[in-house]
C-alpha positions, 0 to 999 in steps of 0.5 A: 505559474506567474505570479498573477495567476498565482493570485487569481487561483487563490483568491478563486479558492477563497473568495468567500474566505479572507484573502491575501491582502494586496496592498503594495505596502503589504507587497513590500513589506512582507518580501523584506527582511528575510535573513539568508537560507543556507542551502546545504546540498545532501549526498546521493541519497541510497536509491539514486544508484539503483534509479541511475541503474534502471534509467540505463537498462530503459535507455537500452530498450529504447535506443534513439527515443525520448521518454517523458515520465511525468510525475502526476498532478494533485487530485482534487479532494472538494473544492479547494482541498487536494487529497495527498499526493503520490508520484506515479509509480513508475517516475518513482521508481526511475527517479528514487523520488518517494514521499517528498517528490513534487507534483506536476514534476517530469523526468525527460530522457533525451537520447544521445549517441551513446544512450539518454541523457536524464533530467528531472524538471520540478517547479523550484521553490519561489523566492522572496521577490515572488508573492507565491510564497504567501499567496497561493495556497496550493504551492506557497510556502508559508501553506504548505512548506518549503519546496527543495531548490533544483541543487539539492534534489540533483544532489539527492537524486544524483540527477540534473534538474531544471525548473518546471517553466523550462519543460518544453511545450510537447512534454507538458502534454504527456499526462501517460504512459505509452502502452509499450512503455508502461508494459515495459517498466512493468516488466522491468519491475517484476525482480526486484534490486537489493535496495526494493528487497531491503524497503520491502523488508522494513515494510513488512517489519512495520506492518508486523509492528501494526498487527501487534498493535491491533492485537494489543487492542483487538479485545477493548475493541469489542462491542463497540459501534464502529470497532472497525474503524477503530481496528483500521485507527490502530494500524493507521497510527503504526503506517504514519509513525514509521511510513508515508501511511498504508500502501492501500485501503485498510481491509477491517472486515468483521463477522459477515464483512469478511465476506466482502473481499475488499471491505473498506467501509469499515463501519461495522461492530466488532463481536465477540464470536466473531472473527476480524479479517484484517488485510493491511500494509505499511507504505514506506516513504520511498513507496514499497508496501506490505500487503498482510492479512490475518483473521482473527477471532474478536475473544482470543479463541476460534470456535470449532467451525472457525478454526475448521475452515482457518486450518484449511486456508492455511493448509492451502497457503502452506502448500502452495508456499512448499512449491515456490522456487525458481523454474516454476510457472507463476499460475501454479502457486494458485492452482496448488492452493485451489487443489487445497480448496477444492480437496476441503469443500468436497471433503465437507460436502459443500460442492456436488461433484469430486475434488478431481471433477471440481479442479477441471477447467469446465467445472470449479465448483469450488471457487465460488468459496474463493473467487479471486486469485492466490498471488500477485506481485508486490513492490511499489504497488500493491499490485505490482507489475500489472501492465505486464504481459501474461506471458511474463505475469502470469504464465512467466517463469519464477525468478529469483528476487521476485516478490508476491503474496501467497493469500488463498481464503474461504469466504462463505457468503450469509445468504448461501445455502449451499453450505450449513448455516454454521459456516455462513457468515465465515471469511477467513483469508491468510496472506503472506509476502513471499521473497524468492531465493536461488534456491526456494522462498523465503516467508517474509512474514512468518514472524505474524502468527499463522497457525490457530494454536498461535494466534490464540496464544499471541492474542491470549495475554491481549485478551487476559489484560482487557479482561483485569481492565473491565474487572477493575473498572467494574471495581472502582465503579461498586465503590464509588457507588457504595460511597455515593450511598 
């Protein structure tokens, strides 16, 4: 963007505002006197060697063709405000560029003899002796921060960069992926590398830290108008101290809400007797994401009906976490947790016919209690992978190094009557992240209580100390009440 179209798109924005003012002495004066900016160039930073690595498998793939991978552009929010910007998936992953990447960047691999030549063009930070530093709001520097100079994201990268003004013309009109392309890269993803193994590890320890912070607070919370909001406010706070934020909306469901399989309106009261579904996720700075839930019950302890149909949902999830292993088909994690459900709501009485009869493809009765799948793939989305082939995703073999949920639930809506009036109302999903070894699975997220008695127990001290609060408030309030008299 040259100068004056700099200044025309931010006088635009601000016309009703203060401008910039434009006076040549102002020009003048405010490019002046600038003491010099050194310009330290960082090492490779750790996920440059696993980008390379990938470019040169897609290179592979695509003898003799240029890929343009474009970055993305700033969504507008209203008016002159722009929502936070995310790379495209998939430029991130090729690039290692996460949370501080550049919007409108694109990374070009032109094809050479012998594979691709890689280069990433971004829009370089202005100098002095341009007056977008101070006058365009979107990308100036004195709004929105210093941008890196071509060196220093080569040096991070491990890469060669080029200023955005020298993409050339029919690259800048790439807005997409191919379809191909994109299913391709969707593939590619499905196992994961050592550095995606460790970033999903440091995500899940984080969300786990944000769970806790959620339980520390869960039983203050309670009767509050918009206690919700304030559950998503505890987790939120976790995601922005040691991520980029929450790798999706926050999931803060209570009472009947739990029913709504993605609530992320997030209005609602929180009760006592009730139970808080919770499904969150910490978004790492290099964008790999947790995806967690637990169900909680708001005073610490599950009714009898509450931990009935917990108890189920984990036996399910437990079941279908027993079969993972390299070798197996994808589909049949869901179809040994639906084994689970169609066994409890038959045994229960919910569904007219038997769990064998249910589990048949013309039947499935029993998934009107659970209408979504059990598993997906996890990664640098929360849903990774979904360009996929079926053949590769869902009815694909399990590898060693993928990395998907186990999340099975029971979700009995308050208007159904097909079931008893004391199950209406109840939501309860678990959700795990499972990482395959060579040999089974690993539970990345078993260190968050699972069980009922655990859940309890970890709640228990939670719920003790809000309890000597309100015992003491109430205290303090009758003394100064006599003291008043």
């Amino acid at each position: 963007m040259n100068s004056e179209a700099a200044k025309n798109e931010t006088i635009q924005g601000t016309a009703n505002r203060s401008t910039t003012p434009g006076s040549d002495t102002f020009k003048h004066y405010i490019s002046s006197q600038w003491a010099d900016r050194p310009e330290e160039i960082p090492a490779p930073c750790e996920q440059a060697a696993y980008a390379a690595a990938r470019r040169a498998k897609l290179s592979e793939m695509y003898p003799g063709k240029r890929i343009v991978i474009p970055a993305g552009s700033m969504k507008r929010r209203s008016n002159d405000t722009f929502y936070a910007f995310r790379a495209d998936s998939a430029f991130s992953w090729l690039t290692g560029w996460g949370s501080d990447s550049e919007p409108d960047s694109v990374l070009v691999m032109e094809p050479t003899a012998t594979g691709h030549d890689a280069t990433l063009f971004f829009r370089e930070r202005a100098g002095r002796d341009s007056d977008e530093f101070y006058a365009n709001s979107d990308i100036g520097e004195f709004w929105i921060g210093p941008r890196p100079s071509l060196a220093q994201v080569a040096g991070d990268l491990g890469i060669a960069t080029k200023h955005l003004d020298e993409l050339p013309a029919k690259d800048k009109e790439v807005t997409e992926l191919p379809e191909e392309l994109a299913r391709d890269l969707s593939e590619m993803r499905l196992v994961k590398d050592e550095y995606e193994i460790s970033e999903m590890r440091e995500a899940v320890a984080s969300s786990i830290r944000g769970f806790a912070d959620i339980a520390r607070v869960l039983p203050a919370i309670a009767g509050n108008k918009r206690g919700e909001r304030m559950v998503e406010g505890a987790f939120a706070s976790r995601a922005r101290l040691e991520g980029n934020g929450v790798g999706y909306g926050t999931i803060a469901a209570s009472g009947a809400h739990a029913c709504i399989l993605h609530w992320v309106t997030n209005d609602g009261v929180v009760n006592n007797g009730d139970l808080i579904l919770i499904d969150a996720g910490v978004e790492r700075d290099s964008y790999y994401t947790a995806d967690v839930t637990r169900t909680l019950p708001v005073d610490g302890t599950f009714t009898p009906i509450q931990r009935k149909v917990y108890e189920a949902v984990r036996e399910a999830a437990d079941a279908a976490f027993a079969i993972v292993k390299p070798g197996i088909t994808f589909r049949d994690v869901h179809n040994t947790a639906m084994g689970v459900i169609a066994k409890k709501t038959a045994e229960w009485g919910l569904i007219p016919v038997t769990a064998e009869e249910a589990l048949l493809p013309e039947n499935g009765h029993h998934r009107r209690y659970m209408v979504h799948g059990t598993s997906h793939h996890l990664g640098i989305d929360v849903h990774d992978c979904s360009e996929a082939r079926r053949e590769m995703y869902m009815d694909g073999i399990v590898k060693e190094g993928m990395i998907f949920t186990i999340e099975p639930g029971l979700y009995f809506q308050p208007d159904d009557l097909t079931v008893p009036e004391e199950y209406r109302g109840i939501g309860v999903r678990i959700e795990d992240d499972i990482l395959v070894t060579a040999t089974g699975a690993e539970n990345l997220t078993i260190a968050l209580p699972r069980t009922a008695d655990d859940v309890e127990a970890w709640l228990a001290p939670h719920v003790a100390a809000a309890k000597a609060h309100k015992a003491a408030l109430v205290k303090a309030e009758a003394l100064a009440k006599k003291k008043r008299k």
